[in-house]
C-alpha positions, 0 to 999 in steps of 0.5 A: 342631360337626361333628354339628351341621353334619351334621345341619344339611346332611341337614335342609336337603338333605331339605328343599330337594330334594323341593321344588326338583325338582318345582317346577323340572319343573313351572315352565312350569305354575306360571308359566302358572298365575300370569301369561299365555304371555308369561312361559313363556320364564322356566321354563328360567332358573328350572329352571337356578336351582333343580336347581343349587340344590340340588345346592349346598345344602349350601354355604349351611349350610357358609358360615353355620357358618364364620361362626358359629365366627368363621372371617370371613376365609375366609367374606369370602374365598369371598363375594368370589370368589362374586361375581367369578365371578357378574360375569365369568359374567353379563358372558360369558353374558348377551349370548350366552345371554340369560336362561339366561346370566342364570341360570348366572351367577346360579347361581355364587354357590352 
């Protein structure tokens, strides 16, 4: 299962990153490519979203292998704590920090 898990985080990380990164230093473009000006502020929320996306990757492959070996009750516990820090950031950095408070919050599920 270890190797399994291993092997799993390598693919997923080299998979992931090289695309994430990119996208997030080139998002003013894509977002100009595919809408007008108006959505150009959206690029640093998106950038926020992917690097720390992928510098917690691995986390979504640890939480779907502690599913599968029926370890439930820590995969329910560390979805819920996930969510209350998803809730208290965005309810503390949304009104401050507008839609990168969005984004932070968002990004504290990984």
């Amino acid at each position: 299962m270890r190797y399994t898990v291993s092997k799993g985080i390598e693919i997923m990380t080299a998979m992931y990153v090289p695309v994430a990164l990119p996208v997030a230093s080139l998002s003013q473009y894509i977002l100009l490519f595919f809408s007008n000006g108006e959505y150009l502020p959206a690029s640093y929320p998106v950038m926020i979203v992917l690097v720390i996306g992928s510098i917690f990757v691995s986390g979504n492959l640890l939480a779907l292998a502690l599913h599968s070996i029926r370890k439930t009750k820590i995969f329910i516990i560390l979805s819920s704590a996930a969510l209350i820090s998803n809730f208290i950031l965005s309810f503390l950095l949304i009104p401050r920090m507008h839609l990168i408070g969005a984004a932070i919050g968002f990004s504290s599920k990984t």
